[in-house]
C-alpha positions as CSV (number, residue, x, y, z in Angstrom):
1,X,12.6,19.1,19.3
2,X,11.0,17.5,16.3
3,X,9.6,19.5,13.4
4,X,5.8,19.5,12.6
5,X,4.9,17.2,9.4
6,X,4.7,20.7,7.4
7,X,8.1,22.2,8.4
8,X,9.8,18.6,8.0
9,X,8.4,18.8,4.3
10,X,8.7,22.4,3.6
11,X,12.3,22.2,4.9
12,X,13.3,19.2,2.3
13,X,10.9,21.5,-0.6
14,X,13.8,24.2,0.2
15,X,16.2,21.9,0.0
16,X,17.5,21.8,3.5
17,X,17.9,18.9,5.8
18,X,14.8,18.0,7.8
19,X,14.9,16.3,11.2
20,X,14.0,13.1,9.2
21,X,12.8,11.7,5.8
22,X,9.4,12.9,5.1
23,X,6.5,10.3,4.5
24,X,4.1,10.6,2.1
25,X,1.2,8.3,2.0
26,X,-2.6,8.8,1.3
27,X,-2.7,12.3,-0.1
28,X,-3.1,11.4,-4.2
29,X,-4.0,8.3,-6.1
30,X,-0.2,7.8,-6.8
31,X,0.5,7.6,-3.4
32,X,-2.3,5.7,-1.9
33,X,-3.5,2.3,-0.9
34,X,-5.8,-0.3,-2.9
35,X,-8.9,-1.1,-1.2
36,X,-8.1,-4.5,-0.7
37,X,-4.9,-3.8,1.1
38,X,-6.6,-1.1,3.0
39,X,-9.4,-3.7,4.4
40,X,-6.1,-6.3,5.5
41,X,-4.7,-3.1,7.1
42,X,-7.2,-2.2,9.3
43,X,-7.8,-5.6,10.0
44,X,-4.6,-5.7,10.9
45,X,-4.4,-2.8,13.4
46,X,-7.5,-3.9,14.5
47,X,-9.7,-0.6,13.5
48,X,-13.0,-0.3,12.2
49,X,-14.3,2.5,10.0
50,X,-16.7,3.3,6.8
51,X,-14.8,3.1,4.0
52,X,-14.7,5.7,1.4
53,X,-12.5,5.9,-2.0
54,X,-10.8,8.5,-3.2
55,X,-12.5,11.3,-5.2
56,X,-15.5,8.6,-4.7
57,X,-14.2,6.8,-7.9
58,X,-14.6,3.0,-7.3
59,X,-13.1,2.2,-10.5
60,X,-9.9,4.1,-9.8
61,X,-9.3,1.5,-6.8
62,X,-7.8,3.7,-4.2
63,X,-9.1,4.8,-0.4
64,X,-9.7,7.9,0.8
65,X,-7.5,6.7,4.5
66,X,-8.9,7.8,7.7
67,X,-7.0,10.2,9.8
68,X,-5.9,7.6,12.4
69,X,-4.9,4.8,10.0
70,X,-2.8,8.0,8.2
71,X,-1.2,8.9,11.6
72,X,-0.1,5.2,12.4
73,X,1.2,5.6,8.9
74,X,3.5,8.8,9.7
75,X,2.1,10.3,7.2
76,X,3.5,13.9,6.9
77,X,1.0,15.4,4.0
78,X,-2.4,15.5,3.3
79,X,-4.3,16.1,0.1
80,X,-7.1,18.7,-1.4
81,X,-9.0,17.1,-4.4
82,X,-11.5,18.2,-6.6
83,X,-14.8,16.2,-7.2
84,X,-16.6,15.4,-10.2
85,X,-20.0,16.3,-10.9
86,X,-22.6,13.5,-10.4
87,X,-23.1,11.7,-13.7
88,X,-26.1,9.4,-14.4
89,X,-25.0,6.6,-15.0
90,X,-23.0,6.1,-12.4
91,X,-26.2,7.1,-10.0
92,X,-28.5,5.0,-11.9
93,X,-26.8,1.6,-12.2
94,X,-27.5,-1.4,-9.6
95,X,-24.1,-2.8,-7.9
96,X,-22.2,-4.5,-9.9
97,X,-24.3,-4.6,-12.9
98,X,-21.4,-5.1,-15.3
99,X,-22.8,-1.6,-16.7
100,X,-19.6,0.1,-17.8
101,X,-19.2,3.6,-15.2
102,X,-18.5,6.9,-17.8
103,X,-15.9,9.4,-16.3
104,X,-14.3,12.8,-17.6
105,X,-14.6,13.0,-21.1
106,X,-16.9,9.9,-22.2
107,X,-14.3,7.6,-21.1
108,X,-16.0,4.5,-19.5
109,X,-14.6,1.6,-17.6
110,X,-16.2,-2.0,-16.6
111,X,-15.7,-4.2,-14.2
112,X,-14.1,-7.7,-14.3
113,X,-13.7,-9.5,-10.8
114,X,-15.4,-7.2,-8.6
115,X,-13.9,-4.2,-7.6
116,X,-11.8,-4.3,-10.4
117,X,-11.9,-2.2,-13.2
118,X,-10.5,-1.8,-16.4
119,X,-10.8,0.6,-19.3
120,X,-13.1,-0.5,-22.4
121,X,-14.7,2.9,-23.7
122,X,-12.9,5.3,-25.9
123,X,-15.0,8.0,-27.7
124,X,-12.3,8.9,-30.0
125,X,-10.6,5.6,-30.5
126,X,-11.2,6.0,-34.5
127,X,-10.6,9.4,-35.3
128,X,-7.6,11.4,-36.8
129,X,-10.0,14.4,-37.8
130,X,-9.3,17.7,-35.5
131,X,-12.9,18.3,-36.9
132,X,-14.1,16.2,-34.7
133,X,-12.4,17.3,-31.7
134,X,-14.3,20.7,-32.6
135,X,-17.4,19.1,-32.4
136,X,-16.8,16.7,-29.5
137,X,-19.4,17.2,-26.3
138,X,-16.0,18.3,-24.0
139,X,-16.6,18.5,-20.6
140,X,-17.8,22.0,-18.6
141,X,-14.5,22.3,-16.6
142,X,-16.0,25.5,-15.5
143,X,-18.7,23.8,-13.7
144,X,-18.3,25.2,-9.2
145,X,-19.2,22.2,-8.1
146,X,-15.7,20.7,-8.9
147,X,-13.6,23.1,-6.8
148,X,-16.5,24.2,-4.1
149,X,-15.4,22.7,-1.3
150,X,-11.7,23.2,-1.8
151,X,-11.0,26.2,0.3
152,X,-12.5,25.4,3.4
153,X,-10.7,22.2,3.0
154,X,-7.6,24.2,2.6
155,X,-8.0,26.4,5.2
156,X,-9.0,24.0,7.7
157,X,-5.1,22.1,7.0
158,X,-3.5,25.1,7.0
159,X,-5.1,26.5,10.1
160,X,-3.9,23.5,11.8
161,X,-0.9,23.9,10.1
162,X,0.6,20.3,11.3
163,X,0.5,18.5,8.1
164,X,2.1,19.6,4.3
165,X,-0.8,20.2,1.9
166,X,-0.9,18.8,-1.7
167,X,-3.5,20.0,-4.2
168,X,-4.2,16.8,-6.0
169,X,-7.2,17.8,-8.9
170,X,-8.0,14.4,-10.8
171,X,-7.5,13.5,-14.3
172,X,-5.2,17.3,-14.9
173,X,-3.1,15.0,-17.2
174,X,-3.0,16.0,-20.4
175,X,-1.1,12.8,-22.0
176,X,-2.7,10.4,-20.2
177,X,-6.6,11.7,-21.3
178,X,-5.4,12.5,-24.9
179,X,-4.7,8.1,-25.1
180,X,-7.9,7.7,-22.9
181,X,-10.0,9.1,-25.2
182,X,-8.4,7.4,-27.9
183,X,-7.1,4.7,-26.7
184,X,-3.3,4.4,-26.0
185,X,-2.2,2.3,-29.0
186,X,-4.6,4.4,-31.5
187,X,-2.9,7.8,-29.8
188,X,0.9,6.4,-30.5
189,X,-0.2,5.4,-33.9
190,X,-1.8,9.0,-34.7
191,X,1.0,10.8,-33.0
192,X,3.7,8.9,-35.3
193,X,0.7,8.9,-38.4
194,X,-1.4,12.1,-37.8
195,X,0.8,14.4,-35.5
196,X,-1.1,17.4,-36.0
197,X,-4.2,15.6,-34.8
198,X,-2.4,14.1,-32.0
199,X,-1.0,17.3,-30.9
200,X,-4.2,19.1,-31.1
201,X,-6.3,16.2,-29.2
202,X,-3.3,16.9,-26.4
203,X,-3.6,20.4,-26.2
204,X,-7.4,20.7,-26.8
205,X,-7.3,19.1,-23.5
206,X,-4.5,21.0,-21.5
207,X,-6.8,24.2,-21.7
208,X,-9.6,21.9,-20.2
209,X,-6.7,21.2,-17.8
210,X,-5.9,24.2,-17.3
211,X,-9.4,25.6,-17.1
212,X,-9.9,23.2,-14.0
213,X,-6.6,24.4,-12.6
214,X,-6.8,27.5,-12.6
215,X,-10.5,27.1,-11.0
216,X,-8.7,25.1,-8.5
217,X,-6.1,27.7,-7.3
218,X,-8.2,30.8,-7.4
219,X,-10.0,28.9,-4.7
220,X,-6.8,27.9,-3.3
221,X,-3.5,28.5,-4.5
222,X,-2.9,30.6,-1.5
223,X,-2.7,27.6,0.9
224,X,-1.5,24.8,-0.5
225,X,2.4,23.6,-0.5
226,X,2.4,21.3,-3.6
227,X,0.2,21.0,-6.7
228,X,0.5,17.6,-8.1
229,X,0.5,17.4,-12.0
230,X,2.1,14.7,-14.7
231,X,1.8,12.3,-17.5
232,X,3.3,8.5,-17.8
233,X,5.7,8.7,-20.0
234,X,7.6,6.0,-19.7
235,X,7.8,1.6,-19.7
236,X,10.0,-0.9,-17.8
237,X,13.6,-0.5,-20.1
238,X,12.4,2.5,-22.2
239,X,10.1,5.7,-23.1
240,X,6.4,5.8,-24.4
241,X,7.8,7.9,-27.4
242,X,11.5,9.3,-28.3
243,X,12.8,12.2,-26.4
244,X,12.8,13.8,-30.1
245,X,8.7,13.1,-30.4
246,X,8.3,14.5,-27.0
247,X,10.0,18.0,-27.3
248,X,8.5,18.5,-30.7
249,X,5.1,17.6,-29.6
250,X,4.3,16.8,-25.7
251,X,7.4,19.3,-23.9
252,X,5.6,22.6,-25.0
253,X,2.3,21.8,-23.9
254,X,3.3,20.5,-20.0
255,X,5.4,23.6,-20.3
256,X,3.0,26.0,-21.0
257,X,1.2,24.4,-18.2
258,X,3.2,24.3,-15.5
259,X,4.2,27.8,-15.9
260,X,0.7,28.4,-16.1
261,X,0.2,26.8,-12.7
262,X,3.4,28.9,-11.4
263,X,2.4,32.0,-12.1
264,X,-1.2,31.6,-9.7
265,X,0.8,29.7,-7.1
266,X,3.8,29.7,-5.3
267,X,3.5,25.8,-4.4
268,X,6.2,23.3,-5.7
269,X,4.9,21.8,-8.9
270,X,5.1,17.8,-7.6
271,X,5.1,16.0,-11.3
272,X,4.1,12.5,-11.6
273,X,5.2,10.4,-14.1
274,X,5.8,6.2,-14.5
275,X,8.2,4.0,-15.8
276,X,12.4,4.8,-17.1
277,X,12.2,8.6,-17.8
278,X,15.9,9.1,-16.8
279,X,16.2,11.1,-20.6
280,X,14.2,13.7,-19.7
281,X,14.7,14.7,-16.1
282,X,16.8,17.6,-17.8
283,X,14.0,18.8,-19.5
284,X,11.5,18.6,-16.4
285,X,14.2,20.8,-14.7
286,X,14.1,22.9,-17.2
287,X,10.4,23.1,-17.5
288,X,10.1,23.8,-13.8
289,X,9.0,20.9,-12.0
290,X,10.3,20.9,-8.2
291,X,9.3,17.0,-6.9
292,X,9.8,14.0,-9.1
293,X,7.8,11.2,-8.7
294,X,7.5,7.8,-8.5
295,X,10.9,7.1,-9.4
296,X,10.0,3.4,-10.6
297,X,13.5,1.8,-9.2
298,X,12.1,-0.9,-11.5
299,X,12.7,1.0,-14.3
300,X,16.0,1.1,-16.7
301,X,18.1,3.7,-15.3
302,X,15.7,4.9,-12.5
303,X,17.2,1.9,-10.6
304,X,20.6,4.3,-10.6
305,X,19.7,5.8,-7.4
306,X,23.1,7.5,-7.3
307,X,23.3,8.9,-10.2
308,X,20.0,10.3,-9.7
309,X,21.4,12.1,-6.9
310,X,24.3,12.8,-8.6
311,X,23.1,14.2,-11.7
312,X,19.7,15.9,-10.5
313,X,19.5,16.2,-6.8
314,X,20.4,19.9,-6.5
315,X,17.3,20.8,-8.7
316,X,15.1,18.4,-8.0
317,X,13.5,16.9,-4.7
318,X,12.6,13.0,-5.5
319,X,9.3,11.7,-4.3
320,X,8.7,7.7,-4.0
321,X,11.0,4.8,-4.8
322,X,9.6,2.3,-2.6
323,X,9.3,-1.0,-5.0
324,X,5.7,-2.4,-5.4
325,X,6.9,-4.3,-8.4
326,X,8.5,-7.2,-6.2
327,X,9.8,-6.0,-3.1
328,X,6.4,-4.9,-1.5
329,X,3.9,-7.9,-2.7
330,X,6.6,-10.7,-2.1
331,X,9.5,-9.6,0.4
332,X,9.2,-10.2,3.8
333,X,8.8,-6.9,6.5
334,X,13.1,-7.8,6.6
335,X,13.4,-7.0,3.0
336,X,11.3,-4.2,3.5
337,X,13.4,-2.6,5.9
338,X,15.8,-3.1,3.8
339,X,15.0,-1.9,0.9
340,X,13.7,1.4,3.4
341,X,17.2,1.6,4.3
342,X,18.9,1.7,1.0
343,X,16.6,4.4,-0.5
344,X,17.4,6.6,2.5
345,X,20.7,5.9,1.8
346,X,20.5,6.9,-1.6
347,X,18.1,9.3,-2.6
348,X,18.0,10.9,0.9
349,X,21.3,11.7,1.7
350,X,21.4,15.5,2.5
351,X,18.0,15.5,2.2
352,X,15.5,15.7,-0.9
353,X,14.0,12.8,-0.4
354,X,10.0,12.1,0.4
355,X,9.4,8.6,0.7
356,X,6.9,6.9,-1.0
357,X,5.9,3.7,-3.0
358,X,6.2,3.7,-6.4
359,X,2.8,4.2,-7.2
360,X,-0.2,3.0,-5.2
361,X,0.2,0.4,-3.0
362,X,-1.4,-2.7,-4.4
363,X,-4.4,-6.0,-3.3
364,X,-1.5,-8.0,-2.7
365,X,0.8,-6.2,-0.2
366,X,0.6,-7.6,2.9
367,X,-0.3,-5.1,5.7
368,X,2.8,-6.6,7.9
369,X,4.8,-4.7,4.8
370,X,3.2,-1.5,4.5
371,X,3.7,-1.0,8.6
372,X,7.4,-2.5,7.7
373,X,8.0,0.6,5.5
374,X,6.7,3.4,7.9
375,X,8.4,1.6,11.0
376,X,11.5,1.5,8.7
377,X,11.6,5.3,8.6
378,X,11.1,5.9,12.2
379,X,14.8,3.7,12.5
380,X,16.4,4.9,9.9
381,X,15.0,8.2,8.1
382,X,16.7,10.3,10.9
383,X,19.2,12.8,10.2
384,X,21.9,13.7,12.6
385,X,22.3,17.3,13.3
């Protein structure tokens, strides 16, 4: 008899072999669908709905998916987020004005082509002084109206108890604000130029990270199977910064925070983080983290699938793989099977393996492909007891 979506998950969390590979679509940003390739989906499958994006953020790009289009898509998780209080001039502006949209922190985006946004505001882009991180106008993390609605959300999943639940709060990265704030080539400059300031910036905004967290699992930590955390970290052939510059400076901060996070949960820490980060998967084992995704197979040495699985799959549960940077845009549903086939191969050979795309699923996958990868796993993902 087949498992239920949780116990297929829970079952490849404890490192034992599920019925068949888990699917993981929908439940976070960085394992969701564009809009546009949303719209061609249910256009596809002939279904008609209101559209809604996820944590109501336009600018991010990626849809909150209805529950049928996410049962078509087999997917075996769904996701508890936070929400950001209403800010004014995001309620104020007219469609489309070209108005730039502020989010967490003063950071603003504006749109190009519509519906596509990019970042252009960055409070902090020229500052080194940690004086003026003392003065900055942070954001009340503290505010309820972030985390009000979380426990009813999570106790209606687990009530059901069909589906694995991840806690998915927005924006807990602490990296990835630190170079939003500053900007990303300002924050690599400082951290190399002005480290202390760099360092401080980063962890000035881990406790607001944490702050939010641990809002968000007093409400509940009790009821969720992952918590989704991370930081991009690394590019196509390389790392962001030496492995040197991020266990002086980055390591003890995502450590402090994940066993923060541990000690008010008992959910796998699920850590998110881009590019070829194959040097420090040792030190994300040692820090704690259970699930490693996206595992860019684009990347340098994350294309070593088996030596991956080799080196780290006893510790470490692997989350993603699916390419978006050329197989899922330009193969054909063939190649796409394919390519299904070959990760399940690899990376879920005795199990720990969830499948995923690398990333969110971009305007220009076809929806014949994203139904190619699902229907892939329903012909191959199953393990023979």
């Amino acid at each position: 008899m087949p498992l239920t979506s949780r116990e297929r998950v829970l079952a490849v969390l404890n490192h034992e072999v599920p019925d068949r590979v888990p699917i993981v679509i929908g439940p976070s940003n960085a394992t969701g669908i564009s809009m546009p390739a949303y719209r061609n989906l249910k256009k596809h499958l002939g279904f008609d709905a209101p559209e809604q994006y996820l944590y109501d953020w336009p600018e991010l790009g990626t849809v909150l998916i209805d529950e049928p289009i996410l049962e078509r898509l087999h997917s075996d998780v769904r996701g508890v987020h936070d929400r950001e209080p209403p800010r004014h001039p995001r309620e104020e502006r007219k469609p489309r004005s070209r108005l730039p949209l502020l989010q967490l922190m003063g950071v603003g985006s504006v749109e190009g082509d519509p519906g596509t946004w990019f970042p252009a505001i960055h409070p902090l882009a020229d500052s080194h002084s940690i004086a003026d991180l003392e003065s900055y106008p942070w954001p009340d993390m503290n505010d309820p109206t972030r985390v009000a609605h979380v426990r009813a959300e999570a106790q209606r999943l687990r009530q059901e108890n069909q589906y694995a639940v991840l806690a998915t709060p927005w924006l807990a990265f602490p990296l990835e604000r630190a170079y939003a704030v500053q900007r990303m080539d300002r924050f690599f400059y400082n951290l190399g130029k002005y480290p202390d300031f760099a360092a401080a910036l980063v962890a000035k905004i881990a406790e607001l990270c944490k702050t939010l967290m641990g809002n968000f699992l007093r409400e509940c930590g009790d009821l969720i199977d992952m918590v989704k955390i991370g930081d991009d970290l690394g590019m196509q052939t390389s790392l962001m910064l030496s492995p040197k510059m991020y266990r002086q400076y980055i390591k003890p901060i995502h450590a402090d925070y994940i066993a923060f996070i541990k000690s008010r949960t008992k959910a796998k820490l699920f850590f998110h983080t881009d590019g070829d980060v194959f040097p420090l998967i040792p030190d994300f084992i040692e820090m704690g983290v259970d699930i490693l995704n996206p595992i860019q197979t684009s990347a340098g040495k994350m294309s070593n699938l088996e030596e991956l699985k080799k080196q780290f799959g006893k510790n470490l549960v692997f989350c993603g793989a699916i390419d978006t940077h050329r197989i899922l845009p330009f193969g054909t549903p063939d190649e796409v099977r394919a390519e299904v086939q070959r990760i399940i191969e690899s990376l879920g050979r005795d199990g720990g393996y969830m499948l995923a795309s690398v990333h969110t699923i971009m305007p220009d996958v076809p929806p014949e492909n994203i139904l190619a990868i699902v229907d892939a796993v329903e012909e191959f993902g199953w393990y023979k007891k």
